[in-house]
C-alpha positions as CSV (number, residue, x, y, z in Angstrom):
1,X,-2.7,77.7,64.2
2,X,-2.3,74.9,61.7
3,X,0.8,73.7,61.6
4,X,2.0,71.0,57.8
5,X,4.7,68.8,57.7
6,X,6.3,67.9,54.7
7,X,5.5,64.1,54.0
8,X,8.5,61.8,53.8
9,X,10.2,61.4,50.6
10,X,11.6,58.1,49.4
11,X,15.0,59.6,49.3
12,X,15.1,60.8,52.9
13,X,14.1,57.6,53.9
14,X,16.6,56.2,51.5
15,X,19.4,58.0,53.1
16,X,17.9,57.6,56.6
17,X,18.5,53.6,56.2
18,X,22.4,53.7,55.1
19,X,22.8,56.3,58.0
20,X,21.4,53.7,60.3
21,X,23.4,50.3,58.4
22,X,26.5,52.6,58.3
23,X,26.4,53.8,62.5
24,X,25.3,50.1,63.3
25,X,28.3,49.1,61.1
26,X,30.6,51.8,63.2
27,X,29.5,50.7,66.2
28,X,29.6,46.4,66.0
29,X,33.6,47.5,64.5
30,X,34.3,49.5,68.0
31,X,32.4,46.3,69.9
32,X,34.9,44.1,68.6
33,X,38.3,46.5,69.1
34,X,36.7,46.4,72.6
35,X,36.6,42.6,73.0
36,X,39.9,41.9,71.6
37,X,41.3,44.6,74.0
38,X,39.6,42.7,77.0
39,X,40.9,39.7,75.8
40,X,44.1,40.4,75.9
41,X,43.9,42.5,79.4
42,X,42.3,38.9,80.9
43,X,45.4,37.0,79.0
44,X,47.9,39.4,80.6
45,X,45.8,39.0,83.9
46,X,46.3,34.7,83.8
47,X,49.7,35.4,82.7
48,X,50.1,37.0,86.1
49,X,48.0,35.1,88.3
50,X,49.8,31.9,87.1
51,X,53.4,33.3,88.0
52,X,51.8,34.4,91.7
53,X,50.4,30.9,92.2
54,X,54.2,29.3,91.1
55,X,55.4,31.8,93.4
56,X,53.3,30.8,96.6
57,X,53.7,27.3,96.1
58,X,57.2,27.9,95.7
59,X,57.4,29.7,99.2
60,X,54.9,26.9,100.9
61,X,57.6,24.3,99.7
């Protein structure tokens, strides 16, 4: 049994490359919304770790 495949046309590979630009676009967008929530999370972490270490040294005093 002989099996053809249709060749590729310029147009499906036309389409194929702004699927790809347009998910690799997507996806660098939801990398950064990811680092600026971790940056704040590690702000609000300093925040607290700097009012602990006041409060220890306040207690050692």
């Amino acid at each position: 049994m002989t099996m053809l495949f249709e060749p590729l046309d310029s147009e499906g590979y036309k389409r194929s490359v702004v699927y790809h630009a347009a998910r690799l676009s997507m996806l660098h967008n939801r990398m950064l919304k990811r680092f600026d929530k971790v940056d704040k999370a590690a702000e609000k972490v300093e925040a607290e770790v700097e009012l602990f270490d006041e409060a220890v040294r306040t207690l050692c005093e």
